[in-house]
MARZATOR-914938 format. One record per residue (C-alpha): residue number from 0; residue in three letters; x, y, z; chain. Coordinates in Angstrom, 2 decimals. Each point is the difference from the previous one (the first is absolute). Example, Ala and Ser with C-alpha at 12.3 -4.5 7.8 and 13.67 -1.06 7.14 Angstrom:
2
pt pos: 0, code: Ala, px: 12.30, py: -4.50, pz: 7.80, unit: A
pt pos: 1, code: Ser, px: 1.37, py: 3.44, pz: -0.66, unit: A
***
This chain:
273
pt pos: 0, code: Unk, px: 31.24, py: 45.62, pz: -66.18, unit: A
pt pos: 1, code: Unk, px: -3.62, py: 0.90, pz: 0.59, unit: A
pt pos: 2, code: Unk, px: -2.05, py: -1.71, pz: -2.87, unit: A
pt pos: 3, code: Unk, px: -3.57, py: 2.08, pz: 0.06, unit: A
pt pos: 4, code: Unk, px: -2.82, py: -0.43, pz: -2.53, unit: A
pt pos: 5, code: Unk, px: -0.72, py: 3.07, pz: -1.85, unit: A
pt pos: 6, code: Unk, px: -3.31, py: 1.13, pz: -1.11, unit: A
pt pos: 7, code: Unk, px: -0.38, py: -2.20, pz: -3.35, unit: A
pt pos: 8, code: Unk, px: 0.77, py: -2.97, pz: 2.40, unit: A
pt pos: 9, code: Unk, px: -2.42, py: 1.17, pz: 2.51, unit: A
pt pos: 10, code: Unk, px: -2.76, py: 0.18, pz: -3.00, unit: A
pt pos: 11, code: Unk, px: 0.50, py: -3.77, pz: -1.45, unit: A
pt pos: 12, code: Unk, px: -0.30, py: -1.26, pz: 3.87, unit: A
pt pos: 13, code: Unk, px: -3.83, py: 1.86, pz: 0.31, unit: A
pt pos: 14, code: Unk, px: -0.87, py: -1.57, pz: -3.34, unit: A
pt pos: 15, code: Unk, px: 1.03, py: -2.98, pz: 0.61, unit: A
pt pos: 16, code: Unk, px: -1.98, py: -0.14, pz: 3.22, unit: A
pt pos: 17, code: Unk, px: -2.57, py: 1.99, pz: -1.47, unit: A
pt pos: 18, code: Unk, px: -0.41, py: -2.75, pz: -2.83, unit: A
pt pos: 19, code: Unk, px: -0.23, py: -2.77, pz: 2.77, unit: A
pt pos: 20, code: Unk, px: -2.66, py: 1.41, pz: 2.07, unit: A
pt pos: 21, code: Unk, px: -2.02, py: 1.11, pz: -3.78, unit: A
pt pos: 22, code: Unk, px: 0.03, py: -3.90, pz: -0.96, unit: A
pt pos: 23, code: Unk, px: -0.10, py: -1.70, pz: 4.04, unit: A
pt pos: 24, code: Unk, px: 3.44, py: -1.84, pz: -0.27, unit: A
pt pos: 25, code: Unk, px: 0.99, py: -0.47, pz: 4.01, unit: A
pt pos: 26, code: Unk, px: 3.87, py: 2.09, pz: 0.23, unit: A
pt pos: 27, code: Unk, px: 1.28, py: -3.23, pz: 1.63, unit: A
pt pos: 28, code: Unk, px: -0.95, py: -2.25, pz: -3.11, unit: A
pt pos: 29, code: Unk, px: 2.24, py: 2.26, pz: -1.97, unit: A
pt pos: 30, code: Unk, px: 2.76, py: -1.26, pz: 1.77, unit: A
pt pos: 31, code: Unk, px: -1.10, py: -3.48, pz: 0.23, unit: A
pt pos: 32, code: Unk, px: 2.33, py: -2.47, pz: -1.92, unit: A
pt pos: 33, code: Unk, px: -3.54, py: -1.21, pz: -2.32, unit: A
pt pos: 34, code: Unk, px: 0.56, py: -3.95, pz: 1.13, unit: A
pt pos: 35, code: Unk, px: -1.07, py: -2.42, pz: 2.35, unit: A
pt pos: 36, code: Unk, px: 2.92, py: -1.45, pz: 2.11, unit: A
pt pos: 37, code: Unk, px: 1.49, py: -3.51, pz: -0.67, unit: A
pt pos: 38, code: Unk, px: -2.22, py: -0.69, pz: 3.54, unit: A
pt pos: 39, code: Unk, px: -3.46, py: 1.64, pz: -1.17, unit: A
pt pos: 40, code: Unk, px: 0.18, py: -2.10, pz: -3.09, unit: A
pt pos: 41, code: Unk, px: 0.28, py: -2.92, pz: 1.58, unit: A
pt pos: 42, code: Unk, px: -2.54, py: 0.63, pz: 2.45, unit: A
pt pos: 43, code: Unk, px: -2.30, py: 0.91, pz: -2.78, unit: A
pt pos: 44, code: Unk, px: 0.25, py: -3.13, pz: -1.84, unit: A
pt pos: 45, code: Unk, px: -0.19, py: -2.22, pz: 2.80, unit: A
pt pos: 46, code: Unk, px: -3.16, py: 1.51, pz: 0.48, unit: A
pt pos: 47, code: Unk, px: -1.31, py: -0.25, pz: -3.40, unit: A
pt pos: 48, code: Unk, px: 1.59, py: -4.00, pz: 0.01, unit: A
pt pos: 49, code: Unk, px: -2.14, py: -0.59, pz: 3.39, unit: A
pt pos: 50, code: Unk, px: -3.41, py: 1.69, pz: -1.69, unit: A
pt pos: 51, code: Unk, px: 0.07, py: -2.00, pz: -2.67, unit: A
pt pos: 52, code: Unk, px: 0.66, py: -2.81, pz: 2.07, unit: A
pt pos: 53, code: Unk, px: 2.41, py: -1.45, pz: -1.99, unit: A
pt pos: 54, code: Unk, px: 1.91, py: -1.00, pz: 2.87, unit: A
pt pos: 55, code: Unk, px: -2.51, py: -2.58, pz: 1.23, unit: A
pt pos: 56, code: Unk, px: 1.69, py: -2.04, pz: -3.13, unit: A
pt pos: 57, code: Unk, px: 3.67, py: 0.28, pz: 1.70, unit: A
pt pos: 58, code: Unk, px: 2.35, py: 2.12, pz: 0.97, unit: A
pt pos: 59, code: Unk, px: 1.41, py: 3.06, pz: -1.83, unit: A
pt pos: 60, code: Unk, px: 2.88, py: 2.15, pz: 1.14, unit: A
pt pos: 61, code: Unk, px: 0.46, py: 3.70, pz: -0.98, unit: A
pt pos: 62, code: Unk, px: 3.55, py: 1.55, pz: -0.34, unit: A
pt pos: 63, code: Unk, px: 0.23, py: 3.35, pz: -0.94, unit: A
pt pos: 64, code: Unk, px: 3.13, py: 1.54, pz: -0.63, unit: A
pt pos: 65, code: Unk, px: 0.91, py: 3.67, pz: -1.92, unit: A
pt pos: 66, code: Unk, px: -3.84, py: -0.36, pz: -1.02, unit: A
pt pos: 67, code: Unk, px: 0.70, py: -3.54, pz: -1.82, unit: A
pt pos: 68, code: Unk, px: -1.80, py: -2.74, pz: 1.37, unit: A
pt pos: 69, code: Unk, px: 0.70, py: -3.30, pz: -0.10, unit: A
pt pos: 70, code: Unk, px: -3.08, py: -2.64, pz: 1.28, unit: A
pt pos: 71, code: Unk, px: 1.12, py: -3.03, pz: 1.21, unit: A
pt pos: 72, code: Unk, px: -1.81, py: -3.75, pz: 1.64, unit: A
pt pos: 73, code: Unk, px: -2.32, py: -2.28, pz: -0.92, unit: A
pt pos: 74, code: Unk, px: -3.38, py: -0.29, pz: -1.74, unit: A
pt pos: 75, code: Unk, px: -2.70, py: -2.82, pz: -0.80, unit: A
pt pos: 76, code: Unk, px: -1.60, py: 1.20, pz: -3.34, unit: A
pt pos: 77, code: Unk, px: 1.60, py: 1.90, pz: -2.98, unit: A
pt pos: 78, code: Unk, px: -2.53, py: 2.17, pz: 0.46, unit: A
pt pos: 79, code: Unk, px: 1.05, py: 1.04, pz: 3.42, unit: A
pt pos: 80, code: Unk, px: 3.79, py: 0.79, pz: -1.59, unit: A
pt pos: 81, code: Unk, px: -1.48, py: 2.24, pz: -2.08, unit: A
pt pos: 82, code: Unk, px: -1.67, py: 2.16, pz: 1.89, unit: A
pt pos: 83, code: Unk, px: 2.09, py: 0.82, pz: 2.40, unit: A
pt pos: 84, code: Unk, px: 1.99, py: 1.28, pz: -3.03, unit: A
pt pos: 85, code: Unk, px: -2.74, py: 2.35, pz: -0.69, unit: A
pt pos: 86, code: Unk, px: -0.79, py: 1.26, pz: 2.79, unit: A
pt pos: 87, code: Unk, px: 3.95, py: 1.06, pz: 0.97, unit: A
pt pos: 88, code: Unk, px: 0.13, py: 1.64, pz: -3.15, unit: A
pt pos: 89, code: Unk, px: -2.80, py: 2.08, pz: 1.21, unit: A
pt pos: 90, code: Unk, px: 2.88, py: 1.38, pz: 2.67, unit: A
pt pos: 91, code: Unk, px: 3.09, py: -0.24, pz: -1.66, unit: A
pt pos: 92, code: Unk, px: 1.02, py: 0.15, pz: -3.67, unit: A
pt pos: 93, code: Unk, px: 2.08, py: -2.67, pz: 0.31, unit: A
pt pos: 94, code: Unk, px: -0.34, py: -3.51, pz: 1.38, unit: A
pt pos: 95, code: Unk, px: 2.00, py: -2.85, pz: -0.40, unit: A
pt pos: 96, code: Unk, px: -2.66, py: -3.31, pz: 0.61, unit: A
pt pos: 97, code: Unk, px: 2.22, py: -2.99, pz: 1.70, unit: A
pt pos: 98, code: Unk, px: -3.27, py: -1.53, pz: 1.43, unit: A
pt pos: 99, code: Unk, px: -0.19, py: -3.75, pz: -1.11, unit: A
pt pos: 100, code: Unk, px: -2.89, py: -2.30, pz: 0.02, unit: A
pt pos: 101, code: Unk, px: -0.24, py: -2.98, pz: 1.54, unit: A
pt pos: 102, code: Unk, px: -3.66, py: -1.19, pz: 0.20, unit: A
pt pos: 103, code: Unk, px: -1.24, py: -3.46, pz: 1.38, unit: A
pt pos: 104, code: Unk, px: 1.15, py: -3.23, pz: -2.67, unit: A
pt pos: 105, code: Unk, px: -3.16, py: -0.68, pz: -1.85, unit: A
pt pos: 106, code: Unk, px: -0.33, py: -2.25, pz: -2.74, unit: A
pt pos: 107, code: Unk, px: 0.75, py: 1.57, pz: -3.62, unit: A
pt pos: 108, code: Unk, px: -3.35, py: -1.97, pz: -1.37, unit: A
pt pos: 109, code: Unk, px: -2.01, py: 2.02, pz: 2.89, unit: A
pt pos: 110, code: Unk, px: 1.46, py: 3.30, pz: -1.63, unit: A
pt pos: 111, code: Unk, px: -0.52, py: -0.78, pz: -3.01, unit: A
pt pos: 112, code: Unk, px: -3.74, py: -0.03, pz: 0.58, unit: A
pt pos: 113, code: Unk, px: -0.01, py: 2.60, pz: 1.68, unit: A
pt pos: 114, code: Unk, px: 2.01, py: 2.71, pz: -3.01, unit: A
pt pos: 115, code: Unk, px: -2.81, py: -1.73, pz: -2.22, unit: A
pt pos: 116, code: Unk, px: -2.78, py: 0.82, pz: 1.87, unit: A
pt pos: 117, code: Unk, px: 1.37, py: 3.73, pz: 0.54, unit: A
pt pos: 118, code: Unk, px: 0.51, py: 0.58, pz: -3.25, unit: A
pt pos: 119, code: Unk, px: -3.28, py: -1.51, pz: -1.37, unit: A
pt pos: 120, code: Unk, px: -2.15, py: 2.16, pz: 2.50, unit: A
pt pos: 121, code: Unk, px: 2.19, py: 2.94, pz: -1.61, unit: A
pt pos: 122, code: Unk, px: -3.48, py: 1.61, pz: -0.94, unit: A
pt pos: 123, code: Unk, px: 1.90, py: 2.02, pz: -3.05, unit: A
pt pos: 124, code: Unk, px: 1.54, py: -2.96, pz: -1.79, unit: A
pt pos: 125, code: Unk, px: -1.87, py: -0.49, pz: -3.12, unit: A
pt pos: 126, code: Unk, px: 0.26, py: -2.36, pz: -3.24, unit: A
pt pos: 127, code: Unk, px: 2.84, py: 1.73, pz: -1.19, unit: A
pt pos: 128, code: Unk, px: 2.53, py: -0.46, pz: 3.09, unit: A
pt pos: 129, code: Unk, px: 2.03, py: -3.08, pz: 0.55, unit: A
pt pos: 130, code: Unk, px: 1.73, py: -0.69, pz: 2.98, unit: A
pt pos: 131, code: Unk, px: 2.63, py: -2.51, pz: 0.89, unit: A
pt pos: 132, code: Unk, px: 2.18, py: -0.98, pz: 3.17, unit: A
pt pos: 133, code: Unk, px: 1.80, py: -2.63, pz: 1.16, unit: A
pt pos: 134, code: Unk, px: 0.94, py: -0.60, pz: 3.95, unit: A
pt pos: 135, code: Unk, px: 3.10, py: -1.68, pz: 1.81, unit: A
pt pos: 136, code: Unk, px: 1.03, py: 0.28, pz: 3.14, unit: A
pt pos: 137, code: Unk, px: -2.19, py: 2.64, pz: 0.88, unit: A
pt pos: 138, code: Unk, px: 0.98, py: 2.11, pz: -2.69, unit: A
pt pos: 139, code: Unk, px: -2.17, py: 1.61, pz: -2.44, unit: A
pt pos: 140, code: Unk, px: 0.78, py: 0.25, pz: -3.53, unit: A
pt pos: 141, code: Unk, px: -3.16, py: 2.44, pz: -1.88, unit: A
pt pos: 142, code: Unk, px: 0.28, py: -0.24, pz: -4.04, unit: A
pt pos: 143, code: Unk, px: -2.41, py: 0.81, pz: -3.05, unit: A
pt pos: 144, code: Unk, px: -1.76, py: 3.05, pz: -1.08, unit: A
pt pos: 145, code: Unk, px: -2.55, py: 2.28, pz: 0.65, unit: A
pt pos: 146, code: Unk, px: -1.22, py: 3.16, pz: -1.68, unit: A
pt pos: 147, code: Unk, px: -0.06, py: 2.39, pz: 2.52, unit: A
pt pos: 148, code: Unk, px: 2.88, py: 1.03, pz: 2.63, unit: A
pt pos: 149, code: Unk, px: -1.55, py: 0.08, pz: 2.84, unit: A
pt pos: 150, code: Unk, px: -1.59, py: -3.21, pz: -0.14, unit: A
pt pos: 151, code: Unk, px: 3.63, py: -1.53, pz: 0.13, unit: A
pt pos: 152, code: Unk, px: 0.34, py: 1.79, pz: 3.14, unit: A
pt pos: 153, code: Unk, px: -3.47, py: -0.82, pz: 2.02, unit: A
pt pos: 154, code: Unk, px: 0.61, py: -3.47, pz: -0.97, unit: A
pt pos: 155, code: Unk, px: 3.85, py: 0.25, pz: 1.34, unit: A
pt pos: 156, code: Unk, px: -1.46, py: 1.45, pz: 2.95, unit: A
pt pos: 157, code: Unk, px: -2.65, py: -2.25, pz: 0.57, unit: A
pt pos: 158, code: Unk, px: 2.71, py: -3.49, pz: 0.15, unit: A
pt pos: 159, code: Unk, px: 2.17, py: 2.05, pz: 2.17, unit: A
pt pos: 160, code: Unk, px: -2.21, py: -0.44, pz: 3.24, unit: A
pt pos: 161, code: Unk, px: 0.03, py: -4.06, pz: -0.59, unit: A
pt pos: 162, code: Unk, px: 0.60, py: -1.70, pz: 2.69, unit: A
pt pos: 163, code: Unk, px: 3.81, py: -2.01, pz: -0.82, unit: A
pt pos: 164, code: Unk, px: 0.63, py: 2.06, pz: -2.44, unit: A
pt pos: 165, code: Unk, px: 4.34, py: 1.03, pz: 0.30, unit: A
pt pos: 166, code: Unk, px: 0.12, py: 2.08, pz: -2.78, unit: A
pt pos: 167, code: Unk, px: -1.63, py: 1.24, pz: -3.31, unit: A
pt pos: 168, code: Unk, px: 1.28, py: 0.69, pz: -3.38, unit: A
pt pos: 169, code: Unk, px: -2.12, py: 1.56, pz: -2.45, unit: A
pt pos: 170, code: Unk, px: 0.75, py: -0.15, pz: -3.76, unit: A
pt pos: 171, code: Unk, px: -3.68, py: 0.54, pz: -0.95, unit: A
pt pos: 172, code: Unk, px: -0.09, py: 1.71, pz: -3.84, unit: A
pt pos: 173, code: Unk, px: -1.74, py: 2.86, pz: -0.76, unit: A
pt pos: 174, code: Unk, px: -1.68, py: 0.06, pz: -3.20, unit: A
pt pos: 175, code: Unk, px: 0.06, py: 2.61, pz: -3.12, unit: A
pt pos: 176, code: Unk, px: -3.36, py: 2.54, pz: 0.13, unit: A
pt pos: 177, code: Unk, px: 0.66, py: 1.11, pz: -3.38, unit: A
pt pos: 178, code: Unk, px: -3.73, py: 0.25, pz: -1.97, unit: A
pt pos: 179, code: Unk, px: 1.21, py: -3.16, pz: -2.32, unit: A
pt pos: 180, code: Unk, px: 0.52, py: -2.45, pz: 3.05, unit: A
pt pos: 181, code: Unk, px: -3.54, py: 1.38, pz: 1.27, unit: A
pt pos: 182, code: Unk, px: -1.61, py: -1.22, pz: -3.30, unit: A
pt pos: 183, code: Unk, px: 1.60, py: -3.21, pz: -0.37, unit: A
pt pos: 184, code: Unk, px: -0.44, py: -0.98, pz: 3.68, unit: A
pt pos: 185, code: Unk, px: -4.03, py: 0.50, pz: -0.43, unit: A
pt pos: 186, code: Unk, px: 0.10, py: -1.51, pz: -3.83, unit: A
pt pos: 187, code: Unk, px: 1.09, py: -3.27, pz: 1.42, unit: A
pt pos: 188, code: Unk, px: -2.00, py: 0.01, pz: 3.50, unit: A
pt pos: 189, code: Unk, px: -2.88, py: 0.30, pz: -2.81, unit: A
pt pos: 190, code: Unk, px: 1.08, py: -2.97, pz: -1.79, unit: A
pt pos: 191, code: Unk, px: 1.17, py: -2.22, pz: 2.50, unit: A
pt pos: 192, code: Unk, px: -3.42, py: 0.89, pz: 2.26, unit: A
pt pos: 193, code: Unk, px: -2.03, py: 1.12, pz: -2.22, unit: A
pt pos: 194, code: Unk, px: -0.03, py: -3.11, pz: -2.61, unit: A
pt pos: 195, code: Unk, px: 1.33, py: -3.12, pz: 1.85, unit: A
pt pos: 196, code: Unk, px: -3.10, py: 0.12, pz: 2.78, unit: A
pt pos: 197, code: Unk, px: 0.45, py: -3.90, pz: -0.05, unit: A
pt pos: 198, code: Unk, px: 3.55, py: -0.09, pz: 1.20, unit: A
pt pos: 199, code: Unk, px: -0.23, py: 3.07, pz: 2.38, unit: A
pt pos: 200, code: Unk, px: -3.11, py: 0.70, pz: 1.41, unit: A
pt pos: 201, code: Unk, px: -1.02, py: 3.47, pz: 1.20, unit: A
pt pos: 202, code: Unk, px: 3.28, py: 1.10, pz: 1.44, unit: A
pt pos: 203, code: Unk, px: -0.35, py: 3.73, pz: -1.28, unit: A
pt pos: 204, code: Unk, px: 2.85, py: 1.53, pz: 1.88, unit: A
pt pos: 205, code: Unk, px: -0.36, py: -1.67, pz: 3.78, unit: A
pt pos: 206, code: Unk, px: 3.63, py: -0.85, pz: 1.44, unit: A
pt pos: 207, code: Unk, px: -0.37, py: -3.10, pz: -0.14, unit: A
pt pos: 208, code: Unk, px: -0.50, py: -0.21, pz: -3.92, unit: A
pt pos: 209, code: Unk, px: 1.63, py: -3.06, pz: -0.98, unit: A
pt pos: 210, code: Unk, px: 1.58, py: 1.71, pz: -3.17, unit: A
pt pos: 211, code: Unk, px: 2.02, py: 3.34, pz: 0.60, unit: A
pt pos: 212, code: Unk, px: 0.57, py: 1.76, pz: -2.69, unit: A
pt pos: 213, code: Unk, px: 3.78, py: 2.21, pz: 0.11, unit: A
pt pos: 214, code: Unk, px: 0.71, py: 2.55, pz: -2.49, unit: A
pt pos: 215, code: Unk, px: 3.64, py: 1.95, pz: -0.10, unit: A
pt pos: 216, code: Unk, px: 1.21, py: 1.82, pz: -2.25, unit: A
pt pos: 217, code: Unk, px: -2.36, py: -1.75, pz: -2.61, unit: A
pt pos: 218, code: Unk, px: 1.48, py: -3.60, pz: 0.79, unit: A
pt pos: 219, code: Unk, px: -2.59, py: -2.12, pz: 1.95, unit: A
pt pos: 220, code: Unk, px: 0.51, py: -2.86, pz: 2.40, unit: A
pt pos: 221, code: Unk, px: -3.06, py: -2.10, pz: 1.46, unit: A
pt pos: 222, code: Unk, px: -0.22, py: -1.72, pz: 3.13, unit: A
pt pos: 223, code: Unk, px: -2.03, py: -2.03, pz: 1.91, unit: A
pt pos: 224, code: Unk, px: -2.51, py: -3.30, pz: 0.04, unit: A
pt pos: 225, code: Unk, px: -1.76, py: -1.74, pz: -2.33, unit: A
pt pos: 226, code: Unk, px: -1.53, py: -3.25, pz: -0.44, unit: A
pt pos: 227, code: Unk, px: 2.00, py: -1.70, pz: -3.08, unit: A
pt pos: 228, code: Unk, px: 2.70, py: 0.18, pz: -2.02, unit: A
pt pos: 229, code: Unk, px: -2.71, py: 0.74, pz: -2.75, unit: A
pt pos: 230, code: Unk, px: -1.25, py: 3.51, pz: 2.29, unit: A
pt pos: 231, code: Unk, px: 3.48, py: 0.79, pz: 0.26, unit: A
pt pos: 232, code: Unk, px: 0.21, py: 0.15, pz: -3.73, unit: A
pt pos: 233, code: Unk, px: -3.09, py: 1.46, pz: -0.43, unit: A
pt pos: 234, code: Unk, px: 1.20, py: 3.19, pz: 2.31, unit: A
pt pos: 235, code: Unk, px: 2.95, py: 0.46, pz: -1.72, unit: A
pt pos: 236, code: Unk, px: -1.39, py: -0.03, pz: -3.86, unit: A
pt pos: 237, code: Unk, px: -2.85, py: 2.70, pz: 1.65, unit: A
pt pos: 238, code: Unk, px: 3.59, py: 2.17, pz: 1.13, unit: A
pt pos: 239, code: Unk, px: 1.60, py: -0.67, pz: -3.35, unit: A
pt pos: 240, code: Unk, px: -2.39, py: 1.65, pz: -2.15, unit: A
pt pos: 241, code: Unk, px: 0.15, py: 2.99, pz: 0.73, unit: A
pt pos: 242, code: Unk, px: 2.51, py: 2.89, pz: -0.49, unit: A
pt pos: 243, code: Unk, px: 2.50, py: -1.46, pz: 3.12, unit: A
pt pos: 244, code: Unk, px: 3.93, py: -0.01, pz: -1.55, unit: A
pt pos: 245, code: Unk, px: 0.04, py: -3.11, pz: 2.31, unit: A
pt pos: 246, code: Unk, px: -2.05, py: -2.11, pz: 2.30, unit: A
pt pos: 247, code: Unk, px: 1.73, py: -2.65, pz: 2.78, unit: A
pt pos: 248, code: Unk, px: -2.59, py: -2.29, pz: 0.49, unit: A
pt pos: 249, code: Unk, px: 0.92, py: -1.02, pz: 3.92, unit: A
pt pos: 250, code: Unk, px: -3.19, py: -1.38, pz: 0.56, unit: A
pt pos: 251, code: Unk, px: 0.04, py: -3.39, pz: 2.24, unit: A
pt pos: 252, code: Unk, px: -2.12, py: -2.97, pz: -0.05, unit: A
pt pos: 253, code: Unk, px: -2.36, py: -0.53, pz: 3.40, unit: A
pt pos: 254, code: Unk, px: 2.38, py: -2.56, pz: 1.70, unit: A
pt pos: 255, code: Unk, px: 2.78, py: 0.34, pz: -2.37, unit: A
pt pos: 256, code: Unk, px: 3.68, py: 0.37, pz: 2.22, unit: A
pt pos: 257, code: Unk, px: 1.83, py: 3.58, pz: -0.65, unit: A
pt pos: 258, code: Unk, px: 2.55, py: -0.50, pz: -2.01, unit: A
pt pos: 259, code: Unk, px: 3.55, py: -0.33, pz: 1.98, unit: A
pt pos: 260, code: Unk, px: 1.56, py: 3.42, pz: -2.33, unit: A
pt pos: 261, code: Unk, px: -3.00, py: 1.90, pz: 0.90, unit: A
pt pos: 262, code: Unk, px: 0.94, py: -0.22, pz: 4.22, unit: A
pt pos: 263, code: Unk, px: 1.15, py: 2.48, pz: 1.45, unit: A
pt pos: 264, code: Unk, px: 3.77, py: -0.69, pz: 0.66, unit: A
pt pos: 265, code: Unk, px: 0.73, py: 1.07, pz: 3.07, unit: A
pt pos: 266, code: Unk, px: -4.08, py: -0.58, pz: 2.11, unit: A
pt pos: 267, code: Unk, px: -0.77, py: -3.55, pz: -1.17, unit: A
pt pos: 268, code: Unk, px: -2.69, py: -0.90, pz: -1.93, unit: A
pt pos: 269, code: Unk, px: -1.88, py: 3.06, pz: -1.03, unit: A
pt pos: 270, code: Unk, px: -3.73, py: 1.24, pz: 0.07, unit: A
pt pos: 271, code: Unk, px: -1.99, py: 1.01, pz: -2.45, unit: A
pt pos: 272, code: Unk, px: -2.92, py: 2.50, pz: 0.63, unit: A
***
């Protein structure tokens, strides 16, 4: 049987064509199946993984298969596992990350100085963050609270490209914004700043006040350094009179041991900031 095309058929194929040349789509691209090959992706983030250089931390292996890829080898830095993520996923939608890090053995007590000093030259933690970790093994434990999002996620970033570092966890807090926590958090900065000069000393809101001041929800918890049990005090009577449902005076003594239910569990001793 002779199957022709009859003049309505004949009138869709010049529009159609018509249509293509009016807004410059190629004919062949019409046809085109829309996706890179299993091949072309992995090319492409090979390329990307090479740019960034990533690969002068180790070895990384890209599998590609039905558009899923699957990134396999070894890294140095957390920070190296990471990326490589990010940039596959700029290729494919999904990636499977198998990469494991395995940096050089480096002494926990070396690290440890190390997450401090990142997180104190944080330039956007003020007064009213507090930041804790703990490390064992290599492995990073984050905790505390800050008030703003992405400040638990610069400082994540920022440990994750420390030398000996295996893995990080973060369970940094964010706080409540709500206008009540605002007012509270500034009424006792004011007292505890503003009227006990003697016991801390122009610290205004550097990040390395030794008083930080966090407010959630209305319930407050202080941390930090002072001289004597008689400070401590002093900061938490300044916290308690005011409209606070609750204040946890955390607050340690210069020298003073952390207590062994305040360690982190599972990372050792743990590190107040």
């Amino acid at each position: 049987m002779r199957i022709g095309m009859g003049w309505m058929g004949q009138s869709r194929v010049v529009a159609s064509l018509g249509a293509a040349v009016l807004f410059g789509v190629a004919l062949p691209a019409l046809a085109a199946h829309g996706h890179d090959d299993d091949a072309t992706i992995q090319q492409k983030i090979e390329a990307r993984l090479v740019k960034s250089k990533i690969t002068s931390e180790g070895q990384i292996d890209v599998g590609v298969k039905n558009g899923s890829v699957v990134l396999t080898g070894a890294v140095t830095t957390v920070a190296a596992q990471r990326n490589a993520e990010r940039l596959a996923r700029k290729e494919a939608k999904f990636v499977e990350n198998r990469v494991q890090v395995i940096p050089a053995p480096r002494p926990d007590a070396d690290i440890v100085k190390d997450v401090r000093r990142e997180i104190l030259g944080y330039p956007r933690l003020t007064v009213f963050d507090s930041i804790d970790f703990g490390v064992a093994d290599g492995f990073l434990v984050l905790s505390g609270s800050v008030q703003e999002g992405y400040r638990r996620n610069d400082i994540e970033r920022a440990v994750t490209r420390i030398a000996g570092v295996r893995a990080v966890k973060n369970e940094i807090g964010i706080q409540d914004a709500s206008p009540f926590d605002a007012r509270l958090r500034w009424q006792i900065y004011s007292r505890i700043y503003g009227h006990i000069d003697s016991v801390l000393p122009g610290a205004g809101q550097r990040i390395d006040a030794p008083v930080r001041i966090v407010v959630d929800h209305g319930k407050v918890t202080l941390t930090g350094w002072v001289n004597s049990a008689v400070d401590r005090t002093l900061v938490g009577l300044a916290a308690r009179e005011t409209l606070a449902f609750d204040v946890d005076n955390r607050v340690k003594i210069d020298g003073e041991p952390p207590a062994v239910d305040s360690q982190p569990k599972t990372t050792g001793p743990g590190v107040e900031i």
